[in-house]
Every structure is written in C-alpha cells, then in structure tokens.
C-alpha positions in Angstrom: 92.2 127.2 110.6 92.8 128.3 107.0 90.9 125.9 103.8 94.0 124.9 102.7 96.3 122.5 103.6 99.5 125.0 103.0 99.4 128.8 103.3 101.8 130.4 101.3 105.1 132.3 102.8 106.7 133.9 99.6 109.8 132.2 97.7 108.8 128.8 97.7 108.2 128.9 102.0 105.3 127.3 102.9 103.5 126.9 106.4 101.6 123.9 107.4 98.0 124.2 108.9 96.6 121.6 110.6 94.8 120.0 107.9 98.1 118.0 107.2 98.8 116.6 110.7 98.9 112.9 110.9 98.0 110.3 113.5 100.4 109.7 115.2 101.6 112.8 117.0 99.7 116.3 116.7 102.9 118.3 115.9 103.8 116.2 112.9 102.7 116.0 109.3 101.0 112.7 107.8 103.2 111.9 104.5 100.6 112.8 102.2 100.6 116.7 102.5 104.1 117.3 101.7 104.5 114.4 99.8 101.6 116.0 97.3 103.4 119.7 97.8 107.0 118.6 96.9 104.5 116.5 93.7 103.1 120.1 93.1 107.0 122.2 93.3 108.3 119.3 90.8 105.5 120.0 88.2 106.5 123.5 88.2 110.4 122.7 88.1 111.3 123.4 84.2 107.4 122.0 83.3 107.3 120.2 79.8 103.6 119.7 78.3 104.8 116.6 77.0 106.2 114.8 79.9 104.2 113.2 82.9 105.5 112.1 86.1 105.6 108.4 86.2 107.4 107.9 89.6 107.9 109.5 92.1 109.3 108.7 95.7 109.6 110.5 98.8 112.1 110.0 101.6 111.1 111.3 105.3 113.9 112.2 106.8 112.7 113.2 109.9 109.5 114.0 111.6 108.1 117.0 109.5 106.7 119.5 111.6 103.7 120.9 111.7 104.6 124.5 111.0 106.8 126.1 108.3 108.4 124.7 105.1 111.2 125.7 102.8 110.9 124.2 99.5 113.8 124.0 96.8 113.2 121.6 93.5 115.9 121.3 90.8 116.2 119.4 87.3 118.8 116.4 88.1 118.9 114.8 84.8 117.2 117.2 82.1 116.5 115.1 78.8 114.1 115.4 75.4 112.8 112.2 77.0 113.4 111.5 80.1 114.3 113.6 83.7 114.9 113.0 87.0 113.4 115.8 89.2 114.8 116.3 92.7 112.9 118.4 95.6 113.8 119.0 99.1 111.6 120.4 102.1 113.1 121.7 104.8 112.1 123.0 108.7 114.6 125.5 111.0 117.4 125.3 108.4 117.1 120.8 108.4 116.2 118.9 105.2 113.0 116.8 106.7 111.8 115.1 103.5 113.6 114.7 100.4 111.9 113.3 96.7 113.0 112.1 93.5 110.5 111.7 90.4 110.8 110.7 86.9 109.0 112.7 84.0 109.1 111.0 81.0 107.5 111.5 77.2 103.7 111.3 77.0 103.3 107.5 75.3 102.1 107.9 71.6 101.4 104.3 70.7 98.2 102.4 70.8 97.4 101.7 74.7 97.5 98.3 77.0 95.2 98.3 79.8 96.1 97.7 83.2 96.0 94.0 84.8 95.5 95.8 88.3 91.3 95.0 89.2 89.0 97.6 88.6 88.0 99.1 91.3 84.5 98.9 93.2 82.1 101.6 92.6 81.9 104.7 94.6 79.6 104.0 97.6 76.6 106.5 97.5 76.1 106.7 101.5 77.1 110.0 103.4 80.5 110.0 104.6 81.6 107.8 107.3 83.4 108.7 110.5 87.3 108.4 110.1 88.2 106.5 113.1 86.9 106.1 116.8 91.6 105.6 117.5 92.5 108.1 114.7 90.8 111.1 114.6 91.3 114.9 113.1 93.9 116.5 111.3 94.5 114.9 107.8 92.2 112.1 108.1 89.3 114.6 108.7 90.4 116.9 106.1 90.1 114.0 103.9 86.4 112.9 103.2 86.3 108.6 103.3 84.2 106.4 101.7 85.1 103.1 103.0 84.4 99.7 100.9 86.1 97.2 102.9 87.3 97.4 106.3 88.0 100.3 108.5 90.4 102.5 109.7 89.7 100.8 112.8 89.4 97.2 112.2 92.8 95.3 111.2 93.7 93.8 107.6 93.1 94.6 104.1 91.2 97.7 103.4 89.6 99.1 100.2 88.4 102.8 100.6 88.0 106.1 98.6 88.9 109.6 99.8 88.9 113.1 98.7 89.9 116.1 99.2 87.8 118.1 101.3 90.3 121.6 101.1 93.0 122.4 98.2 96.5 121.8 99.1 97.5 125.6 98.6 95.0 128.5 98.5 92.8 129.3 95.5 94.2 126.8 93.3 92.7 123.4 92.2 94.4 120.5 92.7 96.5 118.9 90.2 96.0 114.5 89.3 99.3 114.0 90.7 98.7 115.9 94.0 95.5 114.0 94.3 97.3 110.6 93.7 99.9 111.7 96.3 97.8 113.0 99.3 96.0 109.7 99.1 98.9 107.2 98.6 100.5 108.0 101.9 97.3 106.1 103.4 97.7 102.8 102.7 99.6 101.4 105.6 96.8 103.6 107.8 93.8 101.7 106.1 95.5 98.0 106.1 97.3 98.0 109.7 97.5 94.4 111.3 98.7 95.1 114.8 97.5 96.7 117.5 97.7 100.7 117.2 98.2 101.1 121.4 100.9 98.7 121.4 102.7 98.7 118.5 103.6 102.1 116.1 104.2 101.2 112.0 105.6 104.5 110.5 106.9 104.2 107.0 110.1 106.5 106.6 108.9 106.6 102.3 106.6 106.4 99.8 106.8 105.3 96.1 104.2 105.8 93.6 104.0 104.5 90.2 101.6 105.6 87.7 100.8 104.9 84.1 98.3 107.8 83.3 97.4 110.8 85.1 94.1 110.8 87.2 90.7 112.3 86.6 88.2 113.2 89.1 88.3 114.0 92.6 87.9 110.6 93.9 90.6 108.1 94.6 90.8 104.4 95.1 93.1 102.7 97.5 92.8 98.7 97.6 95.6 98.6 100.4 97.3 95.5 102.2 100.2 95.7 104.5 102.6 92.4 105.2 105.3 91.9 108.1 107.8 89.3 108.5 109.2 88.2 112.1 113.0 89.2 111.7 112.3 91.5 108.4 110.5 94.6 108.3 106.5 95.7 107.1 105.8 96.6 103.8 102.1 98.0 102.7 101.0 98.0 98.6 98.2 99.8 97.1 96.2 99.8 94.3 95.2 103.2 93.2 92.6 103.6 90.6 89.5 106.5 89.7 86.4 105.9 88.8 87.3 104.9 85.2 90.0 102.3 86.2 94.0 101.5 87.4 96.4 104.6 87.3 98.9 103.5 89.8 100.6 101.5 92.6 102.3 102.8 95.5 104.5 100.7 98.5 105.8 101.9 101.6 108.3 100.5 103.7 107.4 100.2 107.5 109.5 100.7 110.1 107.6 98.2 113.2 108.3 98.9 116.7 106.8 98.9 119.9 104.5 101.5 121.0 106.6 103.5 123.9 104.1 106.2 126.2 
C-alpha cells in the first residue's frame, strides 16, 4: 500500500489507496480523505496570500469509492474580499462529492479569543488501539490519542489524531487538510446507538474556522444528538495545542443496520 492517502493520476485524477477507506464498508471512502483533498484542490484554485478559508462544506453525494478520482475546482464568486470556491470529485464519469468554501481577507484588527474550552493536553501514553468494532483503513492510518471515551464505548468523546501518512505523495500537509481529515470523525467518536444494529452515516460536513491550525495534532471534543421523528446531528470542537480554531457539524442520516 502506497504512504499516501492519494497517488497522483495526472490532470487533477487522483486514485484512492486504502488509507482512506472508512468503517463502514471496505470499498468506500471515510469523509475525511476527500473532504481534505477537495480542501487541498480549493487552496490551489486562483490561491490569494491574503485570504483563508473560513468555511467550508462538503456534500457526499454518493458512496465514494475506494479507487479513482476526478477532481475539478472553480472560482464561483471571485472578490478583493470575499469568494466562494466550488470543487467537485467524481468516480466512472458520476459527481460523488461536491464542496463549497468561503475564503475571505486575512482579519487585520486587534484579535478576540475564542469562547469554545481549551482543550485538554495531549496525553503522553503510546498510541491506543482504534477500535476492537472499527478497525483499519482510515482509522488506522490515523494515530489516536483518546481523552474521553472510545471509539467503542457510546456518548461524548474527546480525542486527538494525527496523521500518520501525507494525503498526497511527498508533500506536507497543509492546516486546512489537517482540520479536514479529522473533522469527518466526530459522529465516529460520539456514536450513541448500537453500531450492529443501527448505521449513522452523515451525507456532509461543515467546518468553520477562525484561524488556521498549527501542529500536527488535532483536537475533537465531539457529541452527537438524535431526536425520535427528526434526524442526528454530531458537533465538534476542534482545537491544537495552543487553543479553539474551529467547529464542524454533520448531519446524520439514522437507520437500521440491514446484513
């Protein structure tokens, strides 16, 4: 398997290794992978030194397979200020994810920090096993420091990951793309029903963030709600080690686990 979560095609064609399949089935993609590589194809859409993204939301269309990727990324709304960014991601000629960000000016004026808690310190013990119920693919090529709670025990969860490869070949990482792989993960971390009976698979993500991230480490303090007649909804935190940079959400879809 290649040390990469992407190996490059030529002409913005990607293919998938299986560092980025998710949980649920083997053929598919978590959300963090492409949601980080459609982060990455926006930053180099048209980049401005003097704009950061501050939101940025991706749509799964479809199950996103585990295999090769056609990337296409466009200015929507170009401004001196503000722009809305658009990429796509398509497999065998079908759009299977689709984002939207907005990069906007670099703030000048004096600084207000963030109300979010600071998170708890990075835990110096080894790294723990992922999940006895989850197991390889992303969440192994992710290294987990858990907090609070597990990946397998239910309810809130507070956890740090990193990671362990770089999403494309020989090239490090950028804040965003390490905010994005991770984000995906808070409905995985905070799940309150039973994985063998019941499937929670959020068809977006949405990330807000008011700086950009340093380090390699990231912070979710996750928590997932579901209403009887409604639908599921998980929120993190997302933080460094010096503090807050972000939220994210994800809308869950619940439904009974079918074998």
């Amino acid at each position: 398997m290649a040390d990469s979560f992407y190996v490059p095609l030529g002409e913005g064609s990607w293919r998938a290794t299986g560092h980025a399949a998710g949980p649920w089935d083997a053929r598919s993609q978590h959300g963090g992978p492409p949601s980080a590589l459609l982060g990455r194809a926006m930053q180099r859409c048209q980049p401005q030194a003097d704009m950061m993204i501050a939101r940025f939301t991706c749509e799964i269309l479809r199950p996103i397979p585990v295999g090769d990727l056609s990337v296409q990324t466009r200015v929507a709304r170009p401004g001196r200020r503000v722009e809305l960014l658009e990429a796509t991601a398509s497999a065998d000629g079908r759009e299977v994810a689709r984002a939207s960000a907005w990069r906007v000016l670099r703030a000048e004026g004096p600084a207000v920090p963030s109300r979010l808690p600071s998170p708890p310190g990075l835990p110096d013990a080894p790294t723990i096993g992922t999940s006895a119920v989850w197991g390889g693919g992303y969440l192994s090529a992710m290294e987990w420091r858990p907090v609070r709670g597990s990946f397998d025990a239910p309810g809130p969860a507070t956890a740090w990951g990193r990671m362990r490869y770089p999403l494309v070949p020989d090239e490090e990482p950028s804040p965003l793309e390490r905010v994005l792989i991770i984000a995906d993960t808070g409905s995985g971390i905070s799940w309150e029903l039973d994985k063998n009976r019941w499937l929670f698979i959020n068809p977006e993500l949405t990330v807000h963030v008011h700086r950009e991230a340093t380090g390699e480490w990231i912070c979710l303090d996750s928590s997932t709600a579901i209403a009887t007649g409604g639908a599921g909804l998980a929120t993190s935190a997302l933080s460094d080690q010096e503090g807050p940079v972000g939220v994210a959400a994800q809308s869950l879809l619940i439904t009974p686990h079918t074998v």
